[in-house]
C-alpha positions as MATLAB code, in Angstrom:
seq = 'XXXXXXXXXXXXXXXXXXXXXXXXXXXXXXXXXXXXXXXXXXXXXXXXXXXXXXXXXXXXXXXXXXXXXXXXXXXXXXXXXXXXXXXXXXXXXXXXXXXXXXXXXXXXX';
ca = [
      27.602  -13.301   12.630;
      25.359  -12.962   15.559;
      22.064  -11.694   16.636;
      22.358   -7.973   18.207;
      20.042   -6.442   21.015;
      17.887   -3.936   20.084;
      15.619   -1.492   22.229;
      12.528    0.075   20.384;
       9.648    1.548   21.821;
       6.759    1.570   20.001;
       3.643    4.269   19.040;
       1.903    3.143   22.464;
       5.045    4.140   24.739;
       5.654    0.673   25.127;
       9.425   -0.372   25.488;
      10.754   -3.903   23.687;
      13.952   -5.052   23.694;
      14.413   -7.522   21.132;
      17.293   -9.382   19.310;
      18.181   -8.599   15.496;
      19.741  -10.847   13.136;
      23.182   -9.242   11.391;
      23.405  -12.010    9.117;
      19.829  -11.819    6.649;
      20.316   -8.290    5.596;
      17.430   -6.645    6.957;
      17.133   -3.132    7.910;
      15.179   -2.029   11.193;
      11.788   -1.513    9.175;
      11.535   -4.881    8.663;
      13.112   -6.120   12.049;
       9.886   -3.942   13.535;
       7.703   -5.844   11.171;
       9.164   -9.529   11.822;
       8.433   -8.261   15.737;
       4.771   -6.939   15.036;
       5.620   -3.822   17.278;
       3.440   -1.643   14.571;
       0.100   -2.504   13.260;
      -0.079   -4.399   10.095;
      -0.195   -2.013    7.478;
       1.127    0.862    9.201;
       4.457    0.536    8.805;
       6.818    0.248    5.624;
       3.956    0.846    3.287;
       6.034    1.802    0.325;
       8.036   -1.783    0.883;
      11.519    0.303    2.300;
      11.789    2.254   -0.933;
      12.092    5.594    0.973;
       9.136    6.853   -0.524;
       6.867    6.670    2.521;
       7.723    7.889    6.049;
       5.967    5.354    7.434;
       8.764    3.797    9.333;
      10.351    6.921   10.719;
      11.955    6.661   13.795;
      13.676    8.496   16.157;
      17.272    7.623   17.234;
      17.786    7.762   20.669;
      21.321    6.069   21.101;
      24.381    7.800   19.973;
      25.166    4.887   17.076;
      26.956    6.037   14.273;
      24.968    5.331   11.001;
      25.081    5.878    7.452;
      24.517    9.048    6.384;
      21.092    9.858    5.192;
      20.651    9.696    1.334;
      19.115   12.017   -0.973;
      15.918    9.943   -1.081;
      15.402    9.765    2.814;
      16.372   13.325    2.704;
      13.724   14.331    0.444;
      11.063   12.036    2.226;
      11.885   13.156    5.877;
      11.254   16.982    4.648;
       7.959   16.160    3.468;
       6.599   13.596    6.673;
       5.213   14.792    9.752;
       6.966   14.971   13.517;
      10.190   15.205   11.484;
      12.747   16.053   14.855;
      16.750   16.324   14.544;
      17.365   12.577   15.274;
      14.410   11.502   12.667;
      15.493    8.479   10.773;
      13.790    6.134    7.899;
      14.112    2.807    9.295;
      13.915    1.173    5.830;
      17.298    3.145    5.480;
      19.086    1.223    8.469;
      20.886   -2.104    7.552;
      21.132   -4.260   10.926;
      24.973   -5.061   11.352;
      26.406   -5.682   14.197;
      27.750   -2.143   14.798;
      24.057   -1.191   15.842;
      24.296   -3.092   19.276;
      22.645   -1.559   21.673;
      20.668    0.873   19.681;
      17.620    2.596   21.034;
      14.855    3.678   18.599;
      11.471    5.033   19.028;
       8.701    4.711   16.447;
       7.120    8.263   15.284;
       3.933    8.552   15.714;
       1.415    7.754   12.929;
       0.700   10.510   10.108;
];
């Protein structure tokens, strides 16, 4: 396994691109936590349950990723700034199909 390169920009506009480990099973939620690119606390409140929308983000490369299930279904129709690309990042597993992916962080509820 190897580390993958990741572009997110953040709630300020600000673009990072970082590297993501494929081999600890973490999905992008957490990679934006490990990289502090969201204020403490404002990000995967609900501990990537899908029962916040706190780390919804909008995907801005043309990856293919799992489909959306009912849970992240149900919680992107009740968050805010909800666009056609809106995605829970608590829902996407960091493998190494996701290289080059470009994210950006919705904006705060």
């Amino acid at each position: 396994m190897r580390d993958i390169t990741i572009t997110i920009t953040d709630r300020e506009g600000v673009s990072h691109t970082i590297e993501a480990p494929t081999d600890m099973n973490m999905n992008l939620m957490e990679v934006v936590r490990s990289y502090e690119l969201a204020p403490e606390g404002t990000i995967g409140i609900c501990g990537g349950m899908a029962m916040c929308a706190s780390c919804q983000c909008y995907v801005e490369s043309d990856h293919e990723l799992p489909e959306k299930g009912d849970e992240e279904e149900a919680m992107l129709s009740e968050a805010f700034f909800v666009k056609e690309n809106s995605r829970l990042g608590c829902q996407i597993p960091i493998t190494p199909d996701l290289e080059g992916l470009k994210i950006t962080l919705a904006p705060e509820e």
